[in-house]
C-alpha positions as a Markdown table, in Angstrom:
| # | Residue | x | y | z |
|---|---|---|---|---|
| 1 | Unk | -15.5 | 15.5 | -10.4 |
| 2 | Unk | -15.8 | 12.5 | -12.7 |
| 3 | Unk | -11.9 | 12.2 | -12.3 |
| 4 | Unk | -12.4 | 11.9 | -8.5 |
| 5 | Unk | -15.0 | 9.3 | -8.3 |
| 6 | Unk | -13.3 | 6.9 | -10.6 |
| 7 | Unk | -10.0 | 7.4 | -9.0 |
| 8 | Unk | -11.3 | 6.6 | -5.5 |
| 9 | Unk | -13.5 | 3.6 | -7.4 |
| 10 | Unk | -10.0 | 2.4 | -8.4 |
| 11 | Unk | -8.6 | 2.2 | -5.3 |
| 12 | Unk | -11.8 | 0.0 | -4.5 |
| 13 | Unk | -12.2 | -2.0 | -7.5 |
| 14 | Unk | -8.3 | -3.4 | -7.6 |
| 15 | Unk | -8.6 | -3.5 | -3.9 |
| 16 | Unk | -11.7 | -6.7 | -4.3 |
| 17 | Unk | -10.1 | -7.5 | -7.3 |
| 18 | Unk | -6.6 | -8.5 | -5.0 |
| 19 | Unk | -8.9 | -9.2 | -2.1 |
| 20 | Unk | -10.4 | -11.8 | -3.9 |
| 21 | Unk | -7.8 | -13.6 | -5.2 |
| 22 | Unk | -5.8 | -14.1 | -2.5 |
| 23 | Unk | -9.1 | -15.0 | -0.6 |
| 24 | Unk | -10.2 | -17.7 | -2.4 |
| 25 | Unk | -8.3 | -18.3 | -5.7 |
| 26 | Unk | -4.9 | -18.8 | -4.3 |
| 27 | Unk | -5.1 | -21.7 | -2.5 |
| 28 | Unk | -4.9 | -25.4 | -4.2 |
| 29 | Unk | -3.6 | -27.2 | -7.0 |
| 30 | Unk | -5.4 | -24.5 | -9.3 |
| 31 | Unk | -4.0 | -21.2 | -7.7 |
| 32 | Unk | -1.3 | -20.9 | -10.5 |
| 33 | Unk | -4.1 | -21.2 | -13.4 |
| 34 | Unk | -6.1 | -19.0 | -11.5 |
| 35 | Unk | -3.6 | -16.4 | -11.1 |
| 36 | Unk | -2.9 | -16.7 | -15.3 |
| 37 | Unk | -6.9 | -16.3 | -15.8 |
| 38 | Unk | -7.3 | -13.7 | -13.6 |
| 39 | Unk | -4.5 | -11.8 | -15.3 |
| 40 | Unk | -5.2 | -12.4 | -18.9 |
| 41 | Unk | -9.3 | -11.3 | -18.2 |
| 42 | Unk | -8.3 | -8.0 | -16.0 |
| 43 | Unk | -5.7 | -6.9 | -18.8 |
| 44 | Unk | -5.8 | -8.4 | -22.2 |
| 45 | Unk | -9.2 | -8.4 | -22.2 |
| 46 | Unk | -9.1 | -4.7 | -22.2 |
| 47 | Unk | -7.8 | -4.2 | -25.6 |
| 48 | Unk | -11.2 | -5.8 | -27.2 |
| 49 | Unk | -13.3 | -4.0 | -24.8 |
| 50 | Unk | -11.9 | -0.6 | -25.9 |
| 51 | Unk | -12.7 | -1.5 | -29.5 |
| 52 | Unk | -16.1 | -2.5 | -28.7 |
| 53 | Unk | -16.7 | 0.4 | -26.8 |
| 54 | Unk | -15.0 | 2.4 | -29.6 |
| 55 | Unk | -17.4 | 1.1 | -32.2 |
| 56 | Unk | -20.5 | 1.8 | -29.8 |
| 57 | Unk | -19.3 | 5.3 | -29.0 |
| 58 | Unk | -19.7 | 5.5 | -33.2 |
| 59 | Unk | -23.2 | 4.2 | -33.6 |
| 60 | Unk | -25.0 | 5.5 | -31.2 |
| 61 | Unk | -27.1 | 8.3 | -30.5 |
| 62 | Unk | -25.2 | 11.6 | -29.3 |
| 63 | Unk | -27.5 | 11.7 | -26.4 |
| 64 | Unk | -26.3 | 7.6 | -25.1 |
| 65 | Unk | -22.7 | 8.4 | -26.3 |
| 66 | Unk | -21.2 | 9.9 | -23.1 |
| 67 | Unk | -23.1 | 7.4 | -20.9 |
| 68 | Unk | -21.3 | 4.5 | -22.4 |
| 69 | Unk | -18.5 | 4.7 | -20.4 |
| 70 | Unk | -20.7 | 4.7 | -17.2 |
| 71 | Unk | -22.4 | 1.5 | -18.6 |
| 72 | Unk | -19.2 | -0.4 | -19.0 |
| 73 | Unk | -18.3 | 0.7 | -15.0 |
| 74 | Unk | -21.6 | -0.5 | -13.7 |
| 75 | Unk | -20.8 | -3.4 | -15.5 |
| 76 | Unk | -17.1 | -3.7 | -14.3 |
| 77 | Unk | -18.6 | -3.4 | -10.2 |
| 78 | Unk | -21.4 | -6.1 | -10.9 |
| 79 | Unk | -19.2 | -8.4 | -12.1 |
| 80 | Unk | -16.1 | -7.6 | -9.9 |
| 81 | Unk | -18.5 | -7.5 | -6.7 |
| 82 | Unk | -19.7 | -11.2 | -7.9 |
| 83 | Unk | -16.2 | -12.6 | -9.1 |
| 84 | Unk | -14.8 | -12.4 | -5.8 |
| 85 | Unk | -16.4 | -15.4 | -4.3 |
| 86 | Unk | -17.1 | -17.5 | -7.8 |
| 87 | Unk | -14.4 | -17.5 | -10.6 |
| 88 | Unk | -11.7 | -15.4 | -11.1 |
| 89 | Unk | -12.6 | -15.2 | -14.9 |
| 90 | Unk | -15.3 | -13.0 | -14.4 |
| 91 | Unk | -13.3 | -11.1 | -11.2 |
| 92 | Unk | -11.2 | -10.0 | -13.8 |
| 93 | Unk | -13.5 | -8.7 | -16.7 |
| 94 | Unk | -15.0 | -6.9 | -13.8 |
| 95 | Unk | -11.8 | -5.1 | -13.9 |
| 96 | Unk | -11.2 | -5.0 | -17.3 |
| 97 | Unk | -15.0 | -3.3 | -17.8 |
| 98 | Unk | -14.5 | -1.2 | -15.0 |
| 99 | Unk | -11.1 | 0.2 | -16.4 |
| 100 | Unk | -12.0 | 0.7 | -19.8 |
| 101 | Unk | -15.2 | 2.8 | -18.9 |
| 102 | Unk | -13.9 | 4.8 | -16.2 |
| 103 | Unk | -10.8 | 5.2 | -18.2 |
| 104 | Unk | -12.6 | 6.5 | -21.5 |
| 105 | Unk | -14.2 | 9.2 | -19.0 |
| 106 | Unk | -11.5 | 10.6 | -17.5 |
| 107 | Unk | -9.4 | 10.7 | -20.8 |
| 108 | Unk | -12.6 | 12.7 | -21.8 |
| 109 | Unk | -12.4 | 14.7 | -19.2 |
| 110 | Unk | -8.7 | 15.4 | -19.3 |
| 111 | Unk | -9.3 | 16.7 | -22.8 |
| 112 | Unk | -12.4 | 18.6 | -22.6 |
| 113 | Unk | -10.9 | 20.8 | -19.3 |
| 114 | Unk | -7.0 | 20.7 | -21.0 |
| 115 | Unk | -5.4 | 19.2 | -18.2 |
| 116 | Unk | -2.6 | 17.5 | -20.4 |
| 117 | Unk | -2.6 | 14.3 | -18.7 |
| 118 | Unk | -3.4 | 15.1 | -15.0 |
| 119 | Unk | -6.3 | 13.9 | -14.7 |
| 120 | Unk | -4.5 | 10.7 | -16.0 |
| 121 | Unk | -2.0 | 10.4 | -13.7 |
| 122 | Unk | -4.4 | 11.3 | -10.4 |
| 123 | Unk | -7.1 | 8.4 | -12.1 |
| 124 | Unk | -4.2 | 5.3 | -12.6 |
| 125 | Unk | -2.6 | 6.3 | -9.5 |
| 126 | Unk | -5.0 | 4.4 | -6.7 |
| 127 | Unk | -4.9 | 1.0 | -8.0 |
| 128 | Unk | -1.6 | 0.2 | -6.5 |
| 129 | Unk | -2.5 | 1.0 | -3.1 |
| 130 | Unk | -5.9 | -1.1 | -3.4 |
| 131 | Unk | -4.0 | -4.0 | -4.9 |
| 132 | Unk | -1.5 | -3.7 | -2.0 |
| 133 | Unk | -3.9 | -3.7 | 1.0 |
| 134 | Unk | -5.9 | -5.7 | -0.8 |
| 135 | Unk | -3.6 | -8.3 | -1.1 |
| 136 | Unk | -2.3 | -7.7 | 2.7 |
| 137 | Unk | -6.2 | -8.2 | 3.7 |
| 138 | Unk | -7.1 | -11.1 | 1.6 |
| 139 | Unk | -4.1 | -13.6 | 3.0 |
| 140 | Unk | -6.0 | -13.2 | 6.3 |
| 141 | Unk | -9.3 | -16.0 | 6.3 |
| 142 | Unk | -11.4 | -14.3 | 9.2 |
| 143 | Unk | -11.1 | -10.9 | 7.2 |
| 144 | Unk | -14.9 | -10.2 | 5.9 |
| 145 | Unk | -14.9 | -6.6 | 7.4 |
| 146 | Unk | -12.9 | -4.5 | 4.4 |
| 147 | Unk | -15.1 | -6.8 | 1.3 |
| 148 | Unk | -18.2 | -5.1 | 2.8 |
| 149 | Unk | -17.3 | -1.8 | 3.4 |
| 150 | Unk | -15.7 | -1.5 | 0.3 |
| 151 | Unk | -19.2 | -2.6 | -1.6 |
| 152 | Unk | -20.2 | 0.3 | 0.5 |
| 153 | Unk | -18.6 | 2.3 | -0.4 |
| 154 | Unk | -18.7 | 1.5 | -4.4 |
| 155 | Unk | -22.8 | 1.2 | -4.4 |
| 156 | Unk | -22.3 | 4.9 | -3.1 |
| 157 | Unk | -19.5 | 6.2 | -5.4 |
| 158 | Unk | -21.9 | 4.5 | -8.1 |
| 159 | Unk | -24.9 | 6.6 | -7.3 |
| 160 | Unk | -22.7 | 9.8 | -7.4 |
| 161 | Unk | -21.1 | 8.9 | -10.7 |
| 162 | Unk | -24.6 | 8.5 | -12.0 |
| 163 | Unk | -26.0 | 11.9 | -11.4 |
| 164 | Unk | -22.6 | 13.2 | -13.4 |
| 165 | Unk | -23.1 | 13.7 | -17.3 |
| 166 | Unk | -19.4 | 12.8 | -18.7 |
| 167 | Unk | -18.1 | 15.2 | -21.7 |
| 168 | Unk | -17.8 | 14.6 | -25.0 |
| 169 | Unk | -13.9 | 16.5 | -25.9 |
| 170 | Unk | -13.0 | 17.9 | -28.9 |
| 171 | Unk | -9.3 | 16.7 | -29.2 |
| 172 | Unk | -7.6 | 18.3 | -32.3 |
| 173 | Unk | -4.4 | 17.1 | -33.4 |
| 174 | Unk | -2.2 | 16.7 | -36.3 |
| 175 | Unk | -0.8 | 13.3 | -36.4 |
| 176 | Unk | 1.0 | 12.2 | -39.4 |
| 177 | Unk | -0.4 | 8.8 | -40.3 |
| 178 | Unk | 3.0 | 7.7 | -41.5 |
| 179 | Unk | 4.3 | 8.9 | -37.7 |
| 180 | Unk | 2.3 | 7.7 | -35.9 |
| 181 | Unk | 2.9 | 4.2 | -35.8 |
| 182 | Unk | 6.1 | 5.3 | -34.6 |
| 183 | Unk | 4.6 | 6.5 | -31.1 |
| 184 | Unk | 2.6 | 3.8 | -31.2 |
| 185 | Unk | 4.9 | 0.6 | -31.1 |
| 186 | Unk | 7.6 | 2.6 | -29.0 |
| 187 | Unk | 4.9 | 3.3 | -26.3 |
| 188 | Unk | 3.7 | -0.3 | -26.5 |
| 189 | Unk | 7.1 | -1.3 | -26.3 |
| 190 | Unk | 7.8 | 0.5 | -23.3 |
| 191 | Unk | 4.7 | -0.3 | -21.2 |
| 192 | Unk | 5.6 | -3.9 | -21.9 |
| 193 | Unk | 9.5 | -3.3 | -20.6 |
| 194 | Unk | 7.9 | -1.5 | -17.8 |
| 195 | Unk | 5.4 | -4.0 | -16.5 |
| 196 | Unk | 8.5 | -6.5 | -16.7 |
| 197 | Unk | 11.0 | -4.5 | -14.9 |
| 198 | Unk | 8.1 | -3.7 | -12.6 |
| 199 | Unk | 8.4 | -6.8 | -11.3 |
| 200 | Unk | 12.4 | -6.7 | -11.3 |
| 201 | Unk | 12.5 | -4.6 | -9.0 |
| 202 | Unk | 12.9 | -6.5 | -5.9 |
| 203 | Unk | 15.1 | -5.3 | -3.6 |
| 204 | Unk | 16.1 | -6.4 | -0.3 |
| 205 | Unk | 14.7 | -3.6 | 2.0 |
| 206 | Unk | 11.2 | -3.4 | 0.4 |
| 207 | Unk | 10.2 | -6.4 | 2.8 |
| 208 | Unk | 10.7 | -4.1 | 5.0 |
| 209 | Unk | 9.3 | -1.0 | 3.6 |
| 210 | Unk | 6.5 | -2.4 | 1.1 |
| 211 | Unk | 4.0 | 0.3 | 1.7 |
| 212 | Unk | 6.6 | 2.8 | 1.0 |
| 213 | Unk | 6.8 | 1.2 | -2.1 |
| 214 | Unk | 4.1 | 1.6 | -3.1 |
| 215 | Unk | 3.1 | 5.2 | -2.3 |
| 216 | Unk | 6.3 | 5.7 | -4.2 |
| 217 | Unk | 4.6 | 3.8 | -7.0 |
| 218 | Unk | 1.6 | 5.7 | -6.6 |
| 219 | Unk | 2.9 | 9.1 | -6.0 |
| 220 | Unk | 5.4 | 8.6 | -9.2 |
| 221 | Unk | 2.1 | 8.4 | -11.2 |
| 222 | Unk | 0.4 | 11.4 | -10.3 |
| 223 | Unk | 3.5 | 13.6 | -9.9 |
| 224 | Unk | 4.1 | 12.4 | -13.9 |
| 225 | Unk | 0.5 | 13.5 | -15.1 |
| 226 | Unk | 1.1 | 17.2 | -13.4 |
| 227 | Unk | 4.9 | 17.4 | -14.5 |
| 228 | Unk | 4.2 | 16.7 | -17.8 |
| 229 | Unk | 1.2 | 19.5 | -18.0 |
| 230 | Unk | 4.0 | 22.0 | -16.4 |
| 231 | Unk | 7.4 | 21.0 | -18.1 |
| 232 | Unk | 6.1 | 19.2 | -21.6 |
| 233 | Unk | 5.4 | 15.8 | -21.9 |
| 234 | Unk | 9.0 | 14.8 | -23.9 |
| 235 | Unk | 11.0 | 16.5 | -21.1 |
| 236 | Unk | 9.3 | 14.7 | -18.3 |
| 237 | Unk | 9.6 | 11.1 | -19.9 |
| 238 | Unk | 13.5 | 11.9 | -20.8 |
| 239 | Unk | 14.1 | 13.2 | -17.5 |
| 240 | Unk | 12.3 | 11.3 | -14.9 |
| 241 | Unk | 13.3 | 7.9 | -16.6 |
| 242 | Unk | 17.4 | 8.9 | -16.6 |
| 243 | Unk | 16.9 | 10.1 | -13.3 |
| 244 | Unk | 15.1 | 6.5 | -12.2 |
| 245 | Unk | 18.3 | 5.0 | -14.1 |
| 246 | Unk | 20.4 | 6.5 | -12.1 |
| 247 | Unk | 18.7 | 6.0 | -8.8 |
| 248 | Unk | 18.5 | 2.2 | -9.6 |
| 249 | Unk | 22.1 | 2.1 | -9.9 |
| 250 | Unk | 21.9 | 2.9 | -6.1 |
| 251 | Unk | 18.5 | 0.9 | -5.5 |
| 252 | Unk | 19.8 | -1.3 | -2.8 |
| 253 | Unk | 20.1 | 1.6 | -0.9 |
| 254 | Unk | 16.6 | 2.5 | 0.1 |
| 255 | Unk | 16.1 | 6.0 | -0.6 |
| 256 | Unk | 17.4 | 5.9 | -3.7 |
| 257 | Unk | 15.4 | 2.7 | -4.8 |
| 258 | Unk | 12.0 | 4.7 | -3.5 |
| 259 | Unk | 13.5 | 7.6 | -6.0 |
| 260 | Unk | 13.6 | 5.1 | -8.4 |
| 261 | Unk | 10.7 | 3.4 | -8.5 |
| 262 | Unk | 8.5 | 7.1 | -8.6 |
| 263 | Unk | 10.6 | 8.4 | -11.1 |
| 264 | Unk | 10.1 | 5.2 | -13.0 |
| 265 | Unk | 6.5 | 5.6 | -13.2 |
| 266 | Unk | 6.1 | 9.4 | -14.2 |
| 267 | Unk | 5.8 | 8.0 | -17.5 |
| 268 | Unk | 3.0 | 6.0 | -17.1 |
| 269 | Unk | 0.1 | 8.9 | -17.7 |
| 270 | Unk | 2.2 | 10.3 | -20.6 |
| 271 | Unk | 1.9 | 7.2 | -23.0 |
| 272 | Unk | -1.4 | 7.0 | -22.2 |
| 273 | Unk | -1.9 | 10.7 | -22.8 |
| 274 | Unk | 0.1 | 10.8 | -26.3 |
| 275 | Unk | -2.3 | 7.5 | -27.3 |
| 276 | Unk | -4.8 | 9.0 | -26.5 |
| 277 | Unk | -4.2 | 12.6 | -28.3 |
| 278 | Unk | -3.4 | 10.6 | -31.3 |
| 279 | Unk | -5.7 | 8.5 | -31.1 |
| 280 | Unk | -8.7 | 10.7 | -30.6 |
| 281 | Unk | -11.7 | 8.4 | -32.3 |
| 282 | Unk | -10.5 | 5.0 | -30.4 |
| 283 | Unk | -9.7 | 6.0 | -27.0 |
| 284 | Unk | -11.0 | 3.0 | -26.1 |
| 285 | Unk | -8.4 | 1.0 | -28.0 |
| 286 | Unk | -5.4 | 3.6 | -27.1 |
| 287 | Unk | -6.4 | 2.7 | -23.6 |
| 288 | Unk | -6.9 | -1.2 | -24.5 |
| 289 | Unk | -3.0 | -1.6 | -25.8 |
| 290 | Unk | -1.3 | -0.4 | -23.2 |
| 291 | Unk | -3.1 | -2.3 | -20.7 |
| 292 | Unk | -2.8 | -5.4 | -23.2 |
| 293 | Unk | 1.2 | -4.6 | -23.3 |
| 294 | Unk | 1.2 | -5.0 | -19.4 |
| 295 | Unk | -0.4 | -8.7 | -19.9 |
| 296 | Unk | 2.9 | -9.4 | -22.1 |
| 297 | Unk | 5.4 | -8.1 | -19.5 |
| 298 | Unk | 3.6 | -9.6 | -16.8 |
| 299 | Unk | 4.0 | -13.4 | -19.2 |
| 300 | Unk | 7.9 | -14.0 | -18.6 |
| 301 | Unk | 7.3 | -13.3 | -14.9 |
| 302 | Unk | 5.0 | -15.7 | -14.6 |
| 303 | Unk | 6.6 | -18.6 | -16.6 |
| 304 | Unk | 9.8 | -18.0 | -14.0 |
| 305 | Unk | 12.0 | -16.5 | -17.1 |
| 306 | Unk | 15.1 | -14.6 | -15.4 |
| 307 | Unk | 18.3 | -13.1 | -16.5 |
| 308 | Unk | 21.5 | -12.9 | -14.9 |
| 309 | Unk | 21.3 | -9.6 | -13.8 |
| 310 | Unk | 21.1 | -8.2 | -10.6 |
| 311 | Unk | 17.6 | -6.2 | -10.0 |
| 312 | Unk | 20.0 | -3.1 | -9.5 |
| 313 | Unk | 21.4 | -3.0 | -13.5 |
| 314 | Unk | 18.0 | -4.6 | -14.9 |
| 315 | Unk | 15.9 | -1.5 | -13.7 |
| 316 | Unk | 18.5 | 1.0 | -14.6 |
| 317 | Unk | 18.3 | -0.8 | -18.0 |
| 318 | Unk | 15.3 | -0.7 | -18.6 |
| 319 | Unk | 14.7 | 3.3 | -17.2 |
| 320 | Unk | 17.3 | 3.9 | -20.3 |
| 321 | Unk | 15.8 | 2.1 | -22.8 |
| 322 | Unk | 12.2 | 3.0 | -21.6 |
| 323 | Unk | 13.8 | 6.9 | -22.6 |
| 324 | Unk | 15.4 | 6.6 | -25.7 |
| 325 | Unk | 12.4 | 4.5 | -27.1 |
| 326 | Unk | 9.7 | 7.1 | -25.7 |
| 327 | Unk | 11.9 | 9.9 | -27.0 |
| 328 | Unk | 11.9 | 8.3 | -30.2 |
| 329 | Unk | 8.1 | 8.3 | -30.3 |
| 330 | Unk | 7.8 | 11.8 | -28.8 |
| 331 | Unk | 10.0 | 13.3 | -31.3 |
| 332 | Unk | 8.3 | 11.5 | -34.8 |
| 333 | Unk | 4.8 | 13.2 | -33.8 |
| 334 | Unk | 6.2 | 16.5 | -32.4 |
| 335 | Unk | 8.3 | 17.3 | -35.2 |
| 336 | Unk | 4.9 | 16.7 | -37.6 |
| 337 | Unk | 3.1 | 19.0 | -35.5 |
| 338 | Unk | 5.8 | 21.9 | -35.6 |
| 339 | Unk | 6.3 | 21.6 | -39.3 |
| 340 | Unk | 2.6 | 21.6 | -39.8 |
């Protein structure tokens, strides 16, 4: 239940957080600064929130501990709700609160009920649909309709998640310390070559299909979190990111490109799920890096930094990197746990 209030209070949260941007911080002389604050505060920002959080969770009393999470999300709506109409600084450590907390709590959950990363992939799925309508809704002035039902709808979702008592999960694991910085920088690596490619991936026939696009985005999420329960998590990461390779080959066809870009994001749960299984003191922090590694990928984008490569070979690239690397990881801390 926990899983399925946050996930729909994803979908709202990123949906204000895009609404309010393109609302009333894109417009003007100061809509490119404003895109760079709202970026660095909504994902960088993360990183030191999940330690502080972390450190919390440590000091104080077991009866506070699993409410800590729901703290940082009340904090994350107050602050998101109010950053809309004032600064995008504090729109986007709205976000960054409201991702860190909810995302300590379904990790939590994930591992206390052994769902092996679904419960990851159905939480982090949302968001791009909110940031897409969100988006659509905010370019239009007159639009006031969506910002209040969606506080609505959040003030409700908030009571609900407060009468729910988050879990405390007892997450055994046998991580080599000498391995694990292994996983560790090749699933950082990754999620910074995925949030560039992310953005690579522009072909042609997505002006025409955009919410396609994004459902495929979505869908690829969620499909990884249950795949990887079912088939293991190495097998899924290999697999789906070849397969994506390959279907980017064909991306400017448009079947093939919507392949691509759910196959591509099957992996996105699964480093979050390994961090977080090897990580299991400092969820907060194995949820902080990743999100700071998608602030770096996002930095060549917006400085205008290309290559010259078509969007076609870039994304299959980048699928075939993204699965050697992960494979690497995978392989250090699965080989320790066998021979242990």
């Amino acid at each position: 239940m926990i899983t399925a209030i946050y996930s729909v209070m994803h979908f709202f949260v990123d949906f204000l957080c895009a609404w309010g941007i393109f609302r009333n911080f894109q417009t003007g002389s100061g809509a490119y600064q404003n895109y760079l604050i709202y970026n660095f505060c909504a994902f960088a920002l993360q990183m030191p929130l999940g330690i502080l959080l972390d450190v919390l969770r440590s000091r104080v009393s077991d009866s506070l501990r699993p409410r800590l999470g729901q703290i940082w999300v009340f904090a994350g709506v107050a602050l998101t709700t109010a950053g809309v109409f004032t600064h995008p600084a504090i729109l986007g450590v709205g976000n960054a609160l409201f991702h860190v907390g909810a995302g300590l709590d379904v990790i939590c959950e994930d591992f206390a009920k052994g769902h092996s990363g679904r419960s990851l992939g159905v939480f982090v799925a949302p968001g791009a649909v909110g940031l897409y309508l969100g988006t659509i809704l905010g370019k239009h002035p007159g639009d006031r309709l969506s910002w209040l039902l969606s506080l609505s709808v959040l003030v409700i979702l908030l009571a609900a998640m407060l009468t729910r008592q988050p879990r405390e999960p007892i997450i055994s694991t046998s991580t080599n310390p000498k391995k694990f910085p292994i996983l560790l920088l090749c699933c950082f690596a990754v999620v910074v070559l995925r949030s560039w490619t992310g953005f690579q991936t522009n072909f042609d026939w997505k002006a025409t299909v955009p919410f396609l696009a994004v459902l495929a985005v979505s869908s690829g999420k969620t499909l990884g979190g249950f795949a990887s329960a079912r088939f293991g998590h190495g097998r899924t990461m290999v697999c789906s990111l070849l397969l994506a390779s390959i279907c980017f080959l064909l991306g400017e066809n448009p079947i093939f490109g919507l392949l691509g870009l759910l196959l591509f994001n099957m992996s996105m749960p699964v480093t979050l799920y390994l961090l977080a299984k090897h990580m299991p003191d400092t969820p907060g922090l194995a949820f902080g890096i990743l999100t700071f590694g998608l602030f770096l990928g996002f930095l060549p984008v917006y400085a205008d930094v290309t290559i010259p490569m078509s969007a076609t070979s870039v994304c299959a690239l980048g699928s075939i990197i993204s699965a050697i690397l992960l494979y690497i990881g995978w392989k250090a801390v699965k080989e320790h746990a066998v021979s242990a």
